[in-house]
C-alpha positions in Angstrom: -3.0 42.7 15.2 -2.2 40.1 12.8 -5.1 39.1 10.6 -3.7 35.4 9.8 -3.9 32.5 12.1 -1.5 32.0 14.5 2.1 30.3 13.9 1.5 31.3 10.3 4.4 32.9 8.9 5.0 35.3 5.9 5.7 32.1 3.5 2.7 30.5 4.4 0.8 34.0 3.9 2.4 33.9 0.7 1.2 30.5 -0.4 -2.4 30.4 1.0 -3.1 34.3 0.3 -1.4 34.4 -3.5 -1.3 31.0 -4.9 1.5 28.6 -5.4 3.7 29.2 -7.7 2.9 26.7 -10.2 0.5 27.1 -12.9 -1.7 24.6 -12.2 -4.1 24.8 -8.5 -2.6 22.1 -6.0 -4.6 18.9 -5.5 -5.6 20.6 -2.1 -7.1 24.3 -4.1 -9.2 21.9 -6.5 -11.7 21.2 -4.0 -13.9 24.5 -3.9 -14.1 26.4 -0.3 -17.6 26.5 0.9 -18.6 29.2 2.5 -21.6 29.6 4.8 -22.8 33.0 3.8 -22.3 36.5 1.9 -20.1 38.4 3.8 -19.6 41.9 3.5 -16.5 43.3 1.8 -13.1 42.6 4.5 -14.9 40.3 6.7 -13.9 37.2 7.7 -15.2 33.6 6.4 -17.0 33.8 9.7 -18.1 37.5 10.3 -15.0 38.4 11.8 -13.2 41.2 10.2 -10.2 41.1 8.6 -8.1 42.6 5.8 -8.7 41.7 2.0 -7.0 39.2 0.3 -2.7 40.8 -0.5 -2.9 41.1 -4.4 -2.0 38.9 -6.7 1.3 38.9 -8.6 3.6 36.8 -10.5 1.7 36.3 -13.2 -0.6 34.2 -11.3 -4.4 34.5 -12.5 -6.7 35.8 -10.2 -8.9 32.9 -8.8 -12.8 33.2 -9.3 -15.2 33.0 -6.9 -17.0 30.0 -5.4 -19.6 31.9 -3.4 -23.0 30.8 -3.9 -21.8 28.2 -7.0 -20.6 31.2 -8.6 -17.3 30.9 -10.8 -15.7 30.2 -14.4 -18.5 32.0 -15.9 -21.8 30.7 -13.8 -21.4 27.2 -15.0 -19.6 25.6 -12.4 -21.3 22.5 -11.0 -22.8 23.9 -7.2 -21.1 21.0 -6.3 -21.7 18.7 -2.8 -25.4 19.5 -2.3 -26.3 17.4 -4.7 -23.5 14.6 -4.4 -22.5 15.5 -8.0 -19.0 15.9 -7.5 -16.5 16.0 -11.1 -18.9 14.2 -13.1 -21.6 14.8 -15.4 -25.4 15.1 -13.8 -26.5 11.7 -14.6 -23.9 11.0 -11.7 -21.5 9.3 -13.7 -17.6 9.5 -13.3 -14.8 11.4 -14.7 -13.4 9.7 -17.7 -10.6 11.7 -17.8 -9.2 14.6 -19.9 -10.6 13.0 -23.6 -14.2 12.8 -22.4 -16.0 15.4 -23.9 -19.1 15.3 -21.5 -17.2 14.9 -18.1 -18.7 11.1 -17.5 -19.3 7.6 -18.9 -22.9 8.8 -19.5 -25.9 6.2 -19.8 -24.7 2.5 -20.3 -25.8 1.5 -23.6 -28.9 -1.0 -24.4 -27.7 -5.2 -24.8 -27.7 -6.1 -28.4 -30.2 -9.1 -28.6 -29.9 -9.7 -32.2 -26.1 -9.9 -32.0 -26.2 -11.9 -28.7 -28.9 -14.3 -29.9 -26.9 -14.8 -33.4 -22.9 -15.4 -32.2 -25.0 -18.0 -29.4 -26.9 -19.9 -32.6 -23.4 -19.6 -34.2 -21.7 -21.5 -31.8 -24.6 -24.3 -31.2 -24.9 -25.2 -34.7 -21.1 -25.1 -34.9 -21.0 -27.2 -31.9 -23.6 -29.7 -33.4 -21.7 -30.1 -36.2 -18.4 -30.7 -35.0 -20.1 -33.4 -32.7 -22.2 -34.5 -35.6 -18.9 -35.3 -37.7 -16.8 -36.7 -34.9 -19.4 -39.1 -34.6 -19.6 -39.9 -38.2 -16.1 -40.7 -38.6 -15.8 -42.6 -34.7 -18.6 -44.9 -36.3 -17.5 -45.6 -39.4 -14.2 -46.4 -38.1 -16.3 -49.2 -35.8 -17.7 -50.8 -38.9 -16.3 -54.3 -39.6 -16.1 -54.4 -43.2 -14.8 -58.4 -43.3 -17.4 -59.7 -46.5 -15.6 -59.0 -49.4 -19.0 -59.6 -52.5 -16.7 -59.0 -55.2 -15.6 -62.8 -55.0 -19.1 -63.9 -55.5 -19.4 -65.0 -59.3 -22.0 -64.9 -62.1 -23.9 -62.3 -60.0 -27.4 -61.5 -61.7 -28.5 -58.4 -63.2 -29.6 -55.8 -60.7 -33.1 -54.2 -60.2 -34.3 -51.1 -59.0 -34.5 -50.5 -54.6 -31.8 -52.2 -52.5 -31.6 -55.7 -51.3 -30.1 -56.4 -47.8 -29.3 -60.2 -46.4 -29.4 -59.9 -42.7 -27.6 -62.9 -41.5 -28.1 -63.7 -37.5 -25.4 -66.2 -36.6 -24.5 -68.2 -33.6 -21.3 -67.4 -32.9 -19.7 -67.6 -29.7 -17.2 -65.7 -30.2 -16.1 -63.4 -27.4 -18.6 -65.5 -25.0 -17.3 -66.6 -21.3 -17.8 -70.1 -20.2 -20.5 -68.3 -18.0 -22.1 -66.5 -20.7 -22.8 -69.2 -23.2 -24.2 -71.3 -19.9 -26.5 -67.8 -19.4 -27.7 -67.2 -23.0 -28.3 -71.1 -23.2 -25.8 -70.9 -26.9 -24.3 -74.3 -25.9 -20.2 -74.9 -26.9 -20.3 -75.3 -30.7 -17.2 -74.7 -32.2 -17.5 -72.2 -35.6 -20.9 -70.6 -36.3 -23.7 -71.5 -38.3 -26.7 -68.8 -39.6 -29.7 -69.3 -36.9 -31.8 -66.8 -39.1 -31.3 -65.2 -42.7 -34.2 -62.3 -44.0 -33.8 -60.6 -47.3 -35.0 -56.9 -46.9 -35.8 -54.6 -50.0 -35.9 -51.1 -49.7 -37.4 -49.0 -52.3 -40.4 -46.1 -53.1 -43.1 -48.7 -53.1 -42.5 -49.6 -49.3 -40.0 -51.7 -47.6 -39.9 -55.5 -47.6 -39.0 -58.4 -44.9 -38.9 -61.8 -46.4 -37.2 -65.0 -44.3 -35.5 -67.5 -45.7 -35.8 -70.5 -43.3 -32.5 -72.0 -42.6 -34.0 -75.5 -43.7 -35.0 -74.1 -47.1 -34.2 -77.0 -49.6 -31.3 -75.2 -51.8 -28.8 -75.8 -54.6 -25.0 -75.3 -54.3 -24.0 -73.5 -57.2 -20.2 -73.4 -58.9 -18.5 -71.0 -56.7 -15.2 -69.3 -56.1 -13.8 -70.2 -52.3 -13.7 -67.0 -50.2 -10.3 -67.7 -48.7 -8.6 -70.8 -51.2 -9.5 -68.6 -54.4 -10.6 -72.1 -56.2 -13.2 -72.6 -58.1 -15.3 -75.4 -56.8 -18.1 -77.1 -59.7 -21.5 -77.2 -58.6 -22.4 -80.5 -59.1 -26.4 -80.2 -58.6 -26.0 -81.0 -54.7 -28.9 -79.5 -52.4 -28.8 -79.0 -48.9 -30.2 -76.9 -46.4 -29.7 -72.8 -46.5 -27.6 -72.5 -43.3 -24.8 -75.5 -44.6 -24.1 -73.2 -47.4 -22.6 -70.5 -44.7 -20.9 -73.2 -42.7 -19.2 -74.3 -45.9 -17.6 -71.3 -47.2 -18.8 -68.4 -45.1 -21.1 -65.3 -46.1 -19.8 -65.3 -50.1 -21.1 -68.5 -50.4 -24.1 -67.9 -48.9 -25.2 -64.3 -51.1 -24.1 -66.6 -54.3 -26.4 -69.3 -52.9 -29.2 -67.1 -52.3 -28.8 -65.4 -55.5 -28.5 -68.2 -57.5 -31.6 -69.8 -56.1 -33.6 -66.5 -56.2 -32.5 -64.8 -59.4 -32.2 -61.4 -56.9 -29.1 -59.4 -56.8 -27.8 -58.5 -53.0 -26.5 -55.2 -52.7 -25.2 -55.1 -49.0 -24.7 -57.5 -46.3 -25.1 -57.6 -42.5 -24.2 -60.3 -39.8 -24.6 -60.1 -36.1 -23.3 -62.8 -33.2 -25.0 -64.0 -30.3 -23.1 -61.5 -28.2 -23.5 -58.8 -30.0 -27.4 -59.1 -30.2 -27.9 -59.4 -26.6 -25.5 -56.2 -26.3 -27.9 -53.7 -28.5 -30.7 -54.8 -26.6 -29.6 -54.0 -23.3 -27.5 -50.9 -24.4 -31.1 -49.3 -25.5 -32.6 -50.4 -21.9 -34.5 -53.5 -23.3 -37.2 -53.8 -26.0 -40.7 -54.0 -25.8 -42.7 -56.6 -27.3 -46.4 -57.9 -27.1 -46.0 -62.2 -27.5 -49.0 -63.5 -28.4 -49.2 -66.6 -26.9 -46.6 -67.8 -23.9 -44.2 -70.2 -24.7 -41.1 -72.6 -23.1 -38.2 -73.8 -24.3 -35.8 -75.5 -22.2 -32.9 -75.1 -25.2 -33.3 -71.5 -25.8 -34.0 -71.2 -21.6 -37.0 -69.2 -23.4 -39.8 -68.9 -20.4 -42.8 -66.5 -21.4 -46.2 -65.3 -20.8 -48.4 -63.7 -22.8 -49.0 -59.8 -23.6 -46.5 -56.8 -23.4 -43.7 -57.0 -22.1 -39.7 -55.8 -22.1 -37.2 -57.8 -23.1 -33.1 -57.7 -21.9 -30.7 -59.4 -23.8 -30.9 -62.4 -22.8 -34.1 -63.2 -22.9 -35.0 -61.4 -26.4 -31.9 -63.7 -27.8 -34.1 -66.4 -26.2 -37.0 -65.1 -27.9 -35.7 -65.1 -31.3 -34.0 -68.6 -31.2 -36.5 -70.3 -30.1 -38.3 -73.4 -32.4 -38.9 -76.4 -30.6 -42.0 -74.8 -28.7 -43.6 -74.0 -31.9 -45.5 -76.9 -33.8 -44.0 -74.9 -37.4 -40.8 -75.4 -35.9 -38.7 -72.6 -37.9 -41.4 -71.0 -39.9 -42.6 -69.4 -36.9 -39.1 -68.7 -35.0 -38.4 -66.6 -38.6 -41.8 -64.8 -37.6 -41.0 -63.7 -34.3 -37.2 -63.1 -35.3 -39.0 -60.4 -38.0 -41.4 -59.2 -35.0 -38.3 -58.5 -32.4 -36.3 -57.3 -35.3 -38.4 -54.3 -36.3 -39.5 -53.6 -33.0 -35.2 -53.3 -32.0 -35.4 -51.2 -35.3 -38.5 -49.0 -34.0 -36.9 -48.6 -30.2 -33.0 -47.5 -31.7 -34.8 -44.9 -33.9 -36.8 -43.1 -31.1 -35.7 -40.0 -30.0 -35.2 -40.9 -26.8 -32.3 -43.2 -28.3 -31.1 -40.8 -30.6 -30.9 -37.4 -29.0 -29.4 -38.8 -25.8 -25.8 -39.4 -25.9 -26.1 -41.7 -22.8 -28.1 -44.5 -24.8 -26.9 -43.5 -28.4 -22.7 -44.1 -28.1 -23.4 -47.1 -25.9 -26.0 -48.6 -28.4 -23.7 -47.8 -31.5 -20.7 -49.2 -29.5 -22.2 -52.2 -29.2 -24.3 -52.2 -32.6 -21.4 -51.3 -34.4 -18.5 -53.3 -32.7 -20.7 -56.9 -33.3 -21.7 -56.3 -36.9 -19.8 -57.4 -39.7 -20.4 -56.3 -43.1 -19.3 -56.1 -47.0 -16.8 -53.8 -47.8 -18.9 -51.5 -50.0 -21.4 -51.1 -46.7 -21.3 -47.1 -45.5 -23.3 -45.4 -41.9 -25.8 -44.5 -44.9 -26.2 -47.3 -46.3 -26.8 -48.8 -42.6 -29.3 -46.2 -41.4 -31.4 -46.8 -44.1 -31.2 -50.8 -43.3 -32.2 -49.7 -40.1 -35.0 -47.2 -40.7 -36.4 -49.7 -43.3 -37.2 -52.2 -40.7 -38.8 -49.4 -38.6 -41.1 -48.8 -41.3 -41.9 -52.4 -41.8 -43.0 -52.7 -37.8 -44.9 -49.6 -38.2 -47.3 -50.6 -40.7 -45.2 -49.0 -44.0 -44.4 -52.2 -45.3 -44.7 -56.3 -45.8 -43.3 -58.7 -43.8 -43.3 -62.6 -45.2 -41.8 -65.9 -45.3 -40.4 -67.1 -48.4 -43.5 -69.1 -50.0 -42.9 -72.9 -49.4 -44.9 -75.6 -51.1 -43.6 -78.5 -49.0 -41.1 -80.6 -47.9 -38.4 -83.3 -48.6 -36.1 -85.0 -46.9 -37.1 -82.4 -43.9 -36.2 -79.8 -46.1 -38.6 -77.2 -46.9 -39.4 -76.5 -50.7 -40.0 -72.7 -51.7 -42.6 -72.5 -54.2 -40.8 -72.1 -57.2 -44.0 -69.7 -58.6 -44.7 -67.4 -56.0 -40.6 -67.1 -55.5 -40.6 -65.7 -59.4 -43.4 -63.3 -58.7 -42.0 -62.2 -55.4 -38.5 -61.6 -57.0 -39.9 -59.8 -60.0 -41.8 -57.1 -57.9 -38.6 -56.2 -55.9 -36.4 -56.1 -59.2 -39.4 -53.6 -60.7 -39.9 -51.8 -56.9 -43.1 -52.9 -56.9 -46.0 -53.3 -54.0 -45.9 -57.0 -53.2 -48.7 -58.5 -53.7 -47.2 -62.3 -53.0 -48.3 -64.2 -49.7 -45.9 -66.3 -47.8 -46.0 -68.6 -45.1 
C-alpha cells in the first residue's frame, strides 16, 4: 500500500518528505505545521498509521519539531494561539533582519519640551517678521514734506520734546459730494483751523492751544520754496495767516519767535484725513457737556456720551460760532476729541487686531504730513503723550491771553514766559490758561 497521498509521485515524495533542495525553507515550510495531538511513533498526523519520515540526505539539516511549540531549542514562539505571529510579545511587527528584538517595540513618549519650544520658536519668529514688515510698510507711508532746516535763528533747545500739531482745512482729495457732506465749503489752498504745542517730558505731558486769532508778529524769514529772505518789518497778524503765507516753516519760525520755544517735530492733518482715522477705529467716544448747533460746521449735538464717525467728530472739532468764546472753546474741545482719538488708537482692541490696526494706520499715516527728521518713534510717543494727557497724566491749557485788539487775541506776555520756561526746564506746569 502506498503510504503517500494519492497522485503523489516519487518527486513530490522527495520534496515534501526530504526538503527542497535549497538551503533556505520555502515561503510555504516557514509557517509551522500544527498538529492536533502526540502521536505515537509511525502514525499518521491523524492516527492513521504510516511509515516514518525517508531520511534525510544531501546535506540538508534535519528539521526540528513543532509539536507542542517545541523546536530550535524550546524557544520558539507557540505561535497562532495567541495571535503572536513573527513578532515580539508586545504584538508588534517584524522590522526585518537588523531588529534585534523581532518588533518596533513600545512607541516612544511625545517630547513636550521640544514640541512646546520649536512652536514658541516659530511664534516669536513669526511676530517679529510681522512686527518688522510693519515697521518698514509704515515708515514708507510717512509724508516727510516739512523740511525745519529752512527755518532761521531757531532758539536754543530745552530738555523734553516739543510737537506743533497743525489741523488744516484742506480739501484736498475731497469730492464735490464730500466737502458738501463734511460742510468744508470750496476754499481754494488751506489755512490752519487749529494749532496745539505738545511737550513731552518726565514731569508729564503738556497740551497748550494756540488760537488761530492769537495776535502775532512776522519775523524775518527765509521763503520755503523762493529761498529769499524776506525782513520782518514788525507786521502782526493773526497765527493762521502766517501758514497761509509761507506754509508750515513759516509758521514753526513764527511760533518760535513769539514763544522763545524750540519745536522739535511737526505734524499736519487735512480734513480728509481726520474724518478717515476716526471711522477706520469704528468711531470715538466722547461725553459733550452741553449740546450744541452749528449750521457751518453741520454740527447737531446733544448732551452726554456719545460716538462719534467722521463726519460728525470733524464737525465737532470745527465748530465756533455756537460758542459765545468763539475759538477759545473750539481749541478746548479740539484738545478733548484729540486725546480721546489718542486714548481709543492706543487700546488694545486697536492695536492687537490687524482688522482695525492697518486700516487705521493706512489712513493715519497716508493724511499726515510731517518734518523730515519725524520717525514711527518719534510718532508713537506724540501719540501716547496725548493719551496720557486725556487720562489724567498731564495738563491741558490754552495759551494765557490778556485781551484783545483789533479782534485779535493778546497772549499774556507773563504767563507765556513762565509757561515756556517750565517746558525748556521739564518742569510740572504750574501756569493757568484760558
Amino acid at each position: 500500500m502506498n503510504d503517500w497521498p494519492e497522485g503523489w509521485s516519487g518527486d513530490d515524495r522527495d520534496r515534501y518528505g526530504r526538503g527542497s533542495a535549497s538551503a533556505q525553507p520555502e515561503s510555504a515550510r516557514v509557517m509551522r505545521q500544527v498538529r492536533r495531538g502526540q502521536g505515537a511513533p509511525g502514525q499518521g498526523a491523524y492516527g492513521r498509521q504510516g511509515p516514518s519520515a525517508p531520511p534525510y540526505g544531501n546535506g540538508v539539516p534535519q528539521q526540528p519539531s513543532y509539536v507542542d511549540g517545541q523546536g530550535y531549542g524550546g524557544d520558539y514562539d507557540s505561535g497562532y494561539n495567541t495571535g503572536q505571529v513573527y513578532g515580539s510579545p508586545g504584538g508588534g511587527g517584524y522590522d526585518g533582519p537588523g531588529d534585534p528584538g523581532g518588533g518596533r517595540g513600545p512607541r516612544p513618549a511625545p517630547n513636550w519640551r521640544k514640541r512646546i519650544k520649536w512652536t514658541a520658536i516659530v511664534v516669536i519668529t513669526g511676530l517679529v517678521v510681522t512686527t518688522v514688515g510693519t515697521y518698514f510698510w509704515a515708515d514708507s507711508k510717512l509724508n516727510r514734506e516739512v523740511d525745519l532746516s529752512k527755518v532761521i535763528d531757531r532758539p536754543e533747545g530745552g530738555d523734553g520734546t516739543n510737537y506743533l500739531i497743525v489741523g488744516s482745512d484742506s480739501r484736498a482729495g475731497l469730492s464735490s459730494e464730500q466737502k458738501k457732506q463734511l460742510h468744508t465749503g470750496s476754499a481754494e489752498g488751506k489755512r490752519t483751523d487749529s494749532m496745539m504745542i505738545l511737550h513731552t517730558g518726565s514731569n508729564g505731558d503738556t497740551l497748550v492751544s494756540l488760537p488761530r486769532d492769537s495776535d502775532v508778529e512776522i519775523p524775518t524769514f527765509v521763503g520755503s520754496e523762493s529761498g529769499k529772505t524776506y525782513k520782518g518789518t514788525g507786521r502782526h497778524v493773526k497765527l493762521n495767516a502766517a501758514y497761509a503765507e509761507d506754509g508750515p516753516e513759516l509758521l514753526v519760525r513764527t511760533v518760535e519767535y513769539n514763544t522763545g520755544l524750540k519745536i522739535d517735530h511737526y505734524v499736519e492733518i487735512g480734513f480728509a484725513g481726520f474724518a478717515s482715522i476716526v471711522d477706520a477705529v469704528g468711531g470715538v467716544e466722547i461725553d459733550i457737556d452741553k449740546g450744541f448747533k452749528d449750521k457751518y460746521s453741520g454740527a447737531d449735538f446733544k448732551a452726554g456720551k456719545q460716538t462719534l464717525n467722521g463726519d460728525q467728530a470733524l464737525a465737532f472739532v470745527r465748530t465756533r460760532h455756537a460758542f459765545a468764546a468763539s475759538d477759545l472753546q473750539r481749541t478746548k474741545n479740539q484738545q478733548k476729541f484729540l486725546a480721546a482719538l489718542a486714548h481709543q488708537v492706543a487700546t488694545p482692541g486697536t492695536v492687537l487686531n490687524p482688522f482695525k490696526l492697518y486700516p487705521t494706520l493706512g489712513a493715519g499715516l497716508d493724511s499726515l504730513i510731517v518734518d523730515k527728521d519725524m520717525g514711527l518713534y518719534d510718532l508713537g510717543s506724540m501719540f501716547f503723550a496725548m493719551k496720557g494727557v486725556n487720562g489724567g497724566d498731564g495738563t491741558s491749557l490754552n495759551m494765557p491771553i490778556s485781551g484783545s485788539s483789533g479782534g485779535n487775541l493778546v497772549w499774556d506776555k507773563a504767563k507765556v514766559k513762565q509757561l515756556v520756561q517750565e517746558l525748556n526746564n521739564d518742569e510740572k506746569v504750574t501756569v493757568s490758561g484760558n
